[in-house]
C-alpha positions as CSV (number, residue, x, y, z in Angstrom):
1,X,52.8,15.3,-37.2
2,X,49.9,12.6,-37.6
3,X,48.8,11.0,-34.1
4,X,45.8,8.6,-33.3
5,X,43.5,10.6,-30.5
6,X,42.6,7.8,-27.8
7,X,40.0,10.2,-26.5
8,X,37.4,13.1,-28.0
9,X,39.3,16.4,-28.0
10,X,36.7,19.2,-28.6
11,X,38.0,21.3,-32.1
12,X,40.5,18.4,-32.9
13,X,38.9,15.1,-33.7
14,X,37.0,11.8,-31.8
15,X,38.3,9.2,-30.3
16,X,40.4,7.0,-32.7
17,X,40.8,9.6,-35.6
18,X,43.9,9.6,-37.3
19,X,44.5,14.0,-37.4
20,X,47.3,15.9,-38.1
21,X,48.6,18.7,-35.6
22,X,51.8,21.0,-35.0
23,X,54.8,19.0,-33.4
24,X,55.1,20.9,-30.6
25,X,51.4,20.4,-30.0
26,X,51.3,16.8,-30.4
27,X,54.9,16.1,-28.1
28,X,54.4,18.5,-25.3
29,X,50.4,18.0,-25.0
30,X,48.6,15.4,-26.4
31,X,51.0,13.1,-25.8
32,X,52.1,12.9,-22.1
33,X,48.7,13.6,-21.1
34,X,47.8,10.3,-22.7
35,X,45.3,12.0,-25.3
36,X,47.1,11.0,-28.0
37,X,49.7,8.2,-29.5
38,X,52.1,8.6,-32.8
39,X,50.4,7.2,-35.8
40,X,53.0,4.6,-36.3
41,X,52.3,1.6,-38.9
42,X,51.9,-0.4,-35.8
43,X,49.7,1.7,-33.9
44,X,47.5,2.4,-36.9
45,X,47.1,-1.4,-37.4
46,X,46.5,-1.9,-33.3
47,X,43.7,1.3,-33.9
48,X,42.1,-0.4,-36.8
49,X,41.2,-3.6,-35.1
50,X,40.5,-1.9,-32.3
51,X,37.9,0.2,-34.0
52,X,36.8,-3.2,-35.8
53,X,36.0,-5.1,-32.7
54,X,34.3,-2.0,-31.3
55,X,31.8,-1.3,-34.0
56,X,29.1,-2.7,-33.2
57,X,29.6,-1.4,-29.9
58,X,29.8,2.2,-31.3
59,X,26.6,1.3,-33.1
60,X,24.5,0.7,-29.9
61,X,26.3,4.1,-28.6
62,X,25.3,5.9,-31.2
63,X,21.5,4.5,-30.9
64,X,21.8,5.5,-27.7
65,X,22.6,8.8,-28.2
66,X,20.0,9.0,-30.9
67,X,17.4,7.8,-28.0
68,X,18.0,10.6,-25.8
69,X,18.2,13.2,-28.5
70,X,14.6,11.9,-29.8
71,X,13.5,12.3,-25.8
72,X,15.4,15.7,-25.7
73,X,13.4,16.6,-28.5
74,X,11.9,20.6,-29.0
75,X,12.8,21.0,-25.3
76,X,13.3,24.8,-24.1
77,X,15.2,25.5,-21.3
78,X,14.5,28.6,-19.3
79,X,17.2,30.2,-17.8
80,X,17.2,32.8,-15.2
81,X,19.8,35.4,-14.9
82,X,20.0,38.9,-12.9
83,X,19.6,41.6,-16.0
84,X,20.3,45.6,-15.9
85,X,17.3,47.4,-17.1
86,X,18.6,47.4,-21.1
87,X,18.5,43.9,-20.9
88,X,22.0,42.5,-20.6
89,X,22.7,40.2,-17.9
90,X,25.3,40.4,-15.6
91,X,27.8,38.1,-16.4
92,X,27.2,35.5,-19.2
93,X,25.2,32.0,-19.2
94,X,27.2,29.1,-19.3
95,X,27.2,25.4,-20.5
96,X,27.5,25.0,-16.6
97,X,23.7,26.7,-16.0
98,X,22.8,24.8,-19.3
99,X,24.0,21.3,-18.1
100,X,22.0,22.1,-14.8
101,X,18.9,22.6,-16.5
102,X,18.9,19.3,-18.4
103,X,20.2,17.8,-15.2
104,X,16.7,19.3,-13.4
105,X,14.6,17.4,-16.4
106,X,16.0,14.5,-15.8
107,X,19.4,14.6,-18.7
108,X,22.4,13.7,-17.1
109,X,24.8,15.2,-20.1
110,X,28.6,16.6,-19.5
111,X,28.8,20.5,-19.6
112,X,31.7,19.7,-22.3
113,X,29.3,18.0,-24.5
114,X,27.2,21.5,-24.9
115,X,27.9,24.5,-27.3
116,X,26.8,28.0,-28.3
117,X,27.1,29.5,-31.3
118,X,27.6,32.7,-29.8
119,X,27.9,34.5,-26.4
120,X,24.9,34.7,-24.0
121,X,24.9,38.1,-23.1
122,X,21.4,39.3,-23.1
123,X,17.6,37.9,-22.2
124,X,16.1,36.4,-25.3
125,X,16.1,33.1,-26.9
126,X,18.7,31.1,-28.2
127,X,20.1,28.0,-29.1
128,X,22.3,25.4,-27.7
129,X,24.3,22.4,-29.4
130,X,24.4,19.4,-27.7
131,X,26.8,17.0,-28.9
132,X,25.9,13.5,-28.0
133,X,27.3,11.5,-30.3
134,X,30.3,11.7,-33.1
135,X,26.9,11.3,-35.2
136,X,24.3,13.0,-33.4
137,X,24.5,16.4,-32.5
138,X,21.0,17.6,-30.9
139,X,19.5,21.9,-30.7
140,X,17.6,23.2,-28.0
141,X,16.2,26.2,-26.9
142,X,17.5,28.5,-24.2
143,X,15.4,30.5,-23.2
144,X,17.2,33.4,-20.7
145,X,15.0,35.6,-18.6
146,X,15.3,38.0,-15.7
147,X,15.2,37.0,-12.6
């Protein structure tokens, strides 16, 4: 089943991509919440001069997001978590603690927007993804130590 998304759906698509998902997805989900609309002829052609008339809008969005990923730039974020004496921390750190951290240096960025490429379990240093833009996607350094 092909529907339009009308919003970013993390592992699925951006806002305005035309993507293909199960039926049962697309009917029971994405569409009564309102995250999605069938990729009729007509809605296509609605879509496309929607996405027309918001290009150059996108464009400044995307300079944006290039802006603060140039301010971000080799930032490292130090994280503080309570650790046994092998070095694994209780619990895990979270795009929660990570979207706090920015938040402290002055990056107001949506927990949502930030990734891991795997599980942080342990101190030591590792690295974040921070997806700002369809375009721009941003690294930084996380830093977790003991508390």
């Amino acid at each position: 089943m092909e529907v339009i998304l009308k919003q970013d759906v993390q592992g699925l698509g951006y806002k305005n991509d035309t993507v293909d998902v199960k039926p049962g997805y697309g009917r029971n989900y994405l569409i009564p919440q309102g995250i999605a609309v069938i990729a009729s002829k007509s809605n296509k052609k609605k879509f496309a001069e929607n996405i027309k008339q918001a290009a150059h809008k996108a464009e400044k969005l995307r300079k944006d997001a290039e802006a603060v990923a140039e301010k971000i730039g080799d930032l490292t974020l130090e994280i503080g978590a309570k650790a046994g004496e092998s070095g694994k921390i209780f619990g895990a750190v979270t795009t929660i603690q990570i979207a706090e951290a920015l938040k402290e240096k002055g990056f107001d960025i949506d927990r949502k927007k930030i990734s891991f490429s795997q599980n942080i379990k342990e101190l030591g240093e590792y690295q974040a993804i921070i997806d700002l833009h369809r375009d721009v996607h941003h690294e930084i350094n996380v830093k977790v130590i003991a508390e």
